[in-house]
C-alpha positions as CSV (number, residue, x, y, z in Angstrom):
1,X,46.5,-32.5,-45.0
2,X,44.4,-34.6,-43.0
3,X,43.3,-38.9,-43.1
4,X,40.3,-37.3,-44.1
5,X,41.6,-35.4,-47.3
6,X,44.0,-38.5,-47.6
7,X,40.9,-40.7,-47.9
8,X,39.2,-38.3,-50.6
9,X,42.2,-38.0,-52.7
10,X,43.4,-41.9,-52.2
11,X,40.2,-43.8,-52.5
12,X,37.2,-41.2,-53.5
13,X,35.6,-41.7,-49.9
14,X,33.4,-38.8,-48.8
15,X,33.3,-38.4,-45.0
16,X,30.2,-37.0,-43.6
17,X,29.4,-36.1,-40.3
18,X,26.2,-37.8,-38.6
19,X,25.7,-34.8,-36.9
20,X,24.3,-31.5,-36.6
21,X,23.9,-28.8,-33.4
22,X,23.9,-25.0,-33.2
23,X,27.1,-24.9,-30.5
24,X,28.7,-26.6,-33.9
25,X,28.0,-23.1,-35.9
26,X,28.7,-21.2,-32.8
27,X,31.8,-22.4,-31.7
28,X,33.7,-23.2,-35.1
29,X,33.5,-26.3,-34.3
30,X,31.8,-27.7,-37.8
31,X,33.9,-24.9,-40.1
32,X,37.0,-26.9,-38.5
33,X,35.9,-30.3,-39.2
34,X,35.1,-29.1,-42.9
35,X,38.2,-27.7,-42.6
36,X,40.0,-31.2,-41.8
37,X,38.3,-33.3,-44.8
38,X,34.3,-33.5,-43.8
39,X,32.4,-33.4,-46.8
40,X,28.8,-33.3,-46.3
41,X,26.4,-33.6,-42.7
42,X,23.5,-35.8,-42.3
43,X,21.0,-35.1,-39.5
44,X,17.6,-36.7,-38.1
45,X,14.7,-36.0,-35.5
46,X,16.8,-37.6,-33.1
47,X,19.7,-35.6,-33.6
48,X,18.0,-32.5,-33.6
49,X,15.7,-33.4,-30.1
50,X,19.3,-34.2,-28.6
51,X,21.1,-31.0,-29.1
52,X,17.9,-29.0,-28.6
53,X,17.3,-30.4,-24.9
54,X,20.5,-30.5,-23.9
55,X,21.6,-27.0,-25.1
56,X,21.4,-23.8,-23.8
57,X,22.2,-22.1,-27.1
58,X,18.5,-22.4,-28.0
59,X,16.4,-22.2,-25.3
60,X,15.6,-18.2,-25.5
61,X,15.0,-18.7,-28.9
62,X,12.7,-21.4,-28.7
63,X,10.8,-20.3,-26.2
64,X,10.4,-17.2,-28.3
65,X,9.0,-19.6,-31.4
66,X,6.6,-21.5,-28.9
67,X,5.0,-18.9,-27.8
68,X,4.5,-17.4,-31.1
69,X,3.0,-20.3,-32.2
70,X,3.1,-24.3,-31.6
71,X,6.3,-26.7,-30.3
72,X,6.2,-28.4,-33.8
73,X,6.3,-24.9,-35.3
74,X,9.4,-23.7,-33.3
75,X,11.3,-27.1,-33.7
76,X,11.4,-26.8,-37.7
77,X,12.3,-23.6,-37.8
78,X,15.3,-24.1,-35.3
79,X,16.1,-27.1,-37.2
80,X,15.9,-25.7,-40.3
81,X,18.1,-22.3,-39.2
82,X,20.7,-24.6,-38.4
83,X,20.3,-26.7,-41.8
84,X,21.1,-23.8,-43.6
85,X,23.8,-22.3,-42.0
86,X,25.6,-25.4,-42.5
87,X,24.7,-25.2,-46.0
88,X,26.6,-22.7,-46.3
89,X,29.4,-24.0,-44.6
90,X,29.6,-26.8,-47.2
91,X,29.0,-24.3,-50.2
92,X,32.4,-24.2,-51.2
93,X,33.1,-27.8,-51.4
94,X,29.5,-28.4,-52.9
95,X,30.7,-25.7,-56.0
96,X,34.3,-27.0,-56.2
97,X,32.7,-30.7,-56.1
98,X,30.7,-29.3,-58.8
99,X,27.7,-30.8,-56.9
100,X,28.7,-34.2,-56.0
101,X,29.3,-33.5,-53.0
102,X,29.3,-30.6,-50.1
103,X,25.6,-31.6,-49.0
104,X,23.8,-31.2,-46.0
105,X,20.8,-33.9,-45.2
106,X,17.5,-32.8,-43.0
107,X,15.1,-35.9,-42.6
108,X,11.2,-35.6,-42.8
109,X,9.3,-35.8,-39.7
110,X,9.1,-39.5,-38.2
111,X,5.3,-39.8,-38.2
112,X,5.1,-39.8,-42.1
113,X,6.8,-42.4,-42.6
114,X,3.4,-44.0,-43.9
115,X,2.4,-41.3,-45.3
116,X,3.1,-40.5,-49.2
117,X,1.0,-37.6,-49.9
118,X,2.5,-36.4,-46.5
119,X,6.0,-37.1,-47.0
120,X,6.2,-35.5,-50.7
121,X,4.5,-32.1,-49.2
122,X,7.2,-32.0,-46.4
123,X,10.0,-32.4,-48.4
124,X,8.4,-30.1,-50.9
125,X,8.2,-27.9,-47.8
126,X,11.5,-28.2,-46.7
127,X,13.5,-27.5,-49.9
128,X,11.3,-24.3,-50.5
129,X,12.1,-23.3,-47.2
130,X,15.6,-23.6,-46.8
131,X,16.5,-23.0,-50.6
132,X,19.7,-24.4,-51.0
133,X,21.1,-26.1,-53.8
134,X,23.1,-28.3,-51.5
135,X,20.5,-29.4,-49.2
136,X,19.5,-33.0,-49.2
137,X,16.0,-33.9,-48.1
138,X,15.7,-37.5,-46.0
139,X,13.2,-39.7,-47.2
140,X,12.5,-43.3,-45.2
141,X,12.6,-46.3,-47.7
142,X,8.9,-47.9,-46.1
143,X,6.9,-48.8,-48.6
144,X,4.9,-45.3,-48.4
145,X,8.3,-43.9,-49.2
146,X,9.0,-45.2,-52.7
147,X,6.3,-43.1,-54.2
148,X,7.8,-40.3,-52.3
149,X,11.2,-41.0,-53.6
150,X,10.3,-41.1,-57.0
151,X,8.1,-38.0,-57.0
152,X,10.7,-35.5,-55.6
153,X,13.8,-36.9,-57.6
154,X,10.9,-36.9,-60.8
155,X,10.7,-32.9,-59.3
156,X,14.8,-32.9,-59.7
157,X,15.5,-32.1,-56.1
158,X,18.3,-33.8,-54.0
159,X,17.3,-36.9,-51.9
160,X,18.4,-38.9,-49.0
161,X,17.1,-42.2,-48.6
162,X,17.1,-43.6,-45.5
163,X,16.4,-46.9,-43.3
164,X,17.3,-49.2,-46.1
165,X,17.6,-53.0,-44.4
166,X,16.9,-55.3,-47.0
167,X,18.3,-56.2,-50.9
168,X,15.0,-56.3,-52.2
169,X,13.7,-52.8,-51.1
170,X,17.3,-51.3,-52.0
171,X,16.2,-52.2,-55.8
172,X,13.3,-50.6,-55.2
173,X,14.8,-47.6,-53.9
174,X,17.2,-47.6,-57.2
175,X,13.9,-48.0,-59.5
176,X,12.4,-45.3,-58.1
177,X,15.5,-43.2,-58.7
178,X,15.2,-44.1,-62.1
179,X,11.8,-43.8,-62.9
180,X,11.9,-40.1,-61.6
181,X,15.0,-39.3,-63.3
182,X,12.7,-40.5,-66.5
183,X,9.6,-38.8,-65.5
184,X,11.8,-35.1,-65.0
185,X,13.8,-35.7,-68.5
186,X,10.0,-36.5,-70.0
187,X,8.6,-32.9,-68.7
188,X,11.6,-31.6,-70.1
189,X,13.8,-31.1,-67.2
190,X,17.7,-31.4,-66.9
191,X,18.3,-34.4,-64.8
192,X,22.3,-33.2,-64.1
193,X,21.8,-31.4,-60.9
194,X,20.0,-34.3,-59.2
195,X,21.7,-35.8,-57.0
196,X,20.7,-38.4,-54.3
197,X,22.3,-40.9,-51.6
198,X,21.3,-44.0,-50.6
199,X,22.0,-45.4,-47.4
200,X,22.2,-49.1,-47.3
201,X,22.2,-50.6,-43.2
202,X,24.8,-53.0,-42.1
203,X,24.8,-54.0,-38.5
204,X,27.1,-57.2,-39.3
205,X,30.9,-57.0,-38.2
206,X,33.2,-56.0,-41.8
207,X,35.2,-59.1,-40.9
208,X,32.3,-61.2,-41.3
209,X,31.1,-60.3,-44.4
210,X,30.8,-61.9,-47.3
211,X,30.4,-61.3,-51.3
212,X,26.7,-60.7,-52.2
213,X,25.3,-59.3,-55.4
214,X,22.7,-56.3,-55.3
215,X,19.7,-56.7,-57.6
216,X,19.9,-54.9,-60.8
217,X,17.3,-52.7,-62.3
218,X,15.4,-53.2,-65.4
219,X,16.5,-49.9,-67.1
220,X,18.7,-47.3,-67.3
221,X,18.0,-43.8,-66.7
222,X,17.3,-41.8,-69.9
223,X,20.1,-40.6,-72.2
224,X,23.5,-41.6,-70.9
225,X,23.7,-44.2,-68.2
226,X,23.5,-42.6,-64.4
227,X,26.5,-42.7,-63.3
228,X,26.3,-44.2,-59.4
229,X,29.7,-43.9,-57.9
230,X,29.4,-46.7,-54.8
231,X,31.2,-46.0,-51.6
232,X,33.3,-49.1,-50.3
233,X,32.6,-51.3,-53.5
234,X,33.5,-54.1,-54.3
235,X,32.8,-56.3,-57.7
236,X,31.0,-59.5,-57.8
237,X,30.6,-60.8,-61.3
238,X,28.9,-57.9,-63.6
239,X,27.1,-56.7,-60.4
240,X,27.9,-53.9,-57.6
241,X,28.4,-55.2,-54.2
242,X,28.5,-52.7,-51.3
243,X,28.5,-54.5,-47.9
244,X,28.8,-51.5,-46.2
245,X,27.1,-48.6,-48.9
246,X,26.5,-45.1,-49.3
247,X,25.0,-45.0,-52.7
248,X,25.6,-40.7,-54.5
249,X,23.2,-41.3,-57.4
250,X,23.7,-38.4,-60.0
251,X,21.5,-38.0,-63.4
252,X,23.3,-36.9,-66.1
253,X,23.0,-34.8,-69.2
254,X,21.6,-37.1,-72.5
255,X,24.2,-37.2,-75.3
């Protein structure tokens, strides 16, 4: 047993890796870290131009892709090859997690950030494509990306949010969770397999933090309270405080 699986079993932490490339698959190297106590990857635009120009293991491929049709083109469908094999790497702990955890996280494109109408089609896009039950979609918390938010969790697929740096957009972020957990339980879906993570920014040192209390919502999701298990909580008064937070936001079933 590993820190790693020590600081599942201790405290209920799930370490994910912030990072994604196809030598990873190749080599072993991510089944290993899985292996050791990783529990879910996250991955961005930034990540993904990384590994792809500084690796050989996809240069005959996407050259192949480019030619066949546009850069963009052959980018998203290296990107998303890779997302799913590490899907599947994670399967098993996703199914014994019983879906709180074992996810993979693949961010929309940068330039829709702005963009609702945009943003919703792409991660409409990029669940349909990759089709995987553990797959997280990345959505940027701009003010374009609240809509977003709300629309895809209100379609019941799994959310990251993303490039949250302030209290007050972070209870945005949470009413927009809500809201779409309402609007899927009103078209009479099951809001149980939703599951979301919010990624709250810190840049200031632990040791100088101090207590602060998170806004609360308005309202709870429909039927039984959501149950939002906080990572590194702490308690101030009758509200959450997560200096440094990584939010798993799971509907549940009513009754």
């Amino acid at each position: 047993m590993t820190r790693l699986h020590e600081l599942y079993r201790d405290q209920r932490q799930s370490p994910w890796l912030d990072d994604l490339k196809r030598s990873y698959l190749q080599d072993g190297t991510l089944a290993k870290r899985v292996d050791e106590g990783i529990r879910g990857v996250t991955s961005n635009p930034t990540i993904f131009a990384k590994a792809i120009a500084g690796e050989q293991t996809y240069d005959d491929e996407f050259a192949a892709l480019a030619k066949q049709g546009s850069v963009t083109d052959a980018y998203w469908r290296l990107v998303m090859d890779d997302v799913s094999q590490a899907c599947g790497l994670l399967r098993a702990t996703y199914d014994e997690a019983v879906g709180a955890d074992g996810f993979v996280s693949l961010e929309v494109a940068p330039d829709l950030a702005h963009d609702t109408e945009g943003t919703v089609k792409a991660a409409r896009w990029i669940h349909g494509t990759v089709d995987k039950p553990n797959l997280m979609v990345k959505i940027p918390a701009t003010e374009a990306g609240i809509p977003a938010i709300r629309t895809m969790i209100a379609d019941g697929r799994n959310i990251n949010v993303t490039l949250i740096f302030s209290l007050s957009r972070y209870a945005e972020v949470i009413e927009a969770y809500l809201s779409g957990l309402e609007d899927l339980v009103g078209r009479g879906g099951d809001p149980s397999n939703v599951a979301s993570v919010a990624s709250f920014f810190v840049r200031t040192p632990p040791e100088a933090l101090t207590p602060m209390s998170l806004p609360t919502t308005r309202r709870r999701a429909p039927g039984r309270p959501t149950r939002c298990s906080v990572r590194s909580r702490r308690r101030h008064g009758s509200r959450t405080v997560a200096p440094i937070a990584c939010l798993f936001l799971r509907g549940e079933h009513a009754g």
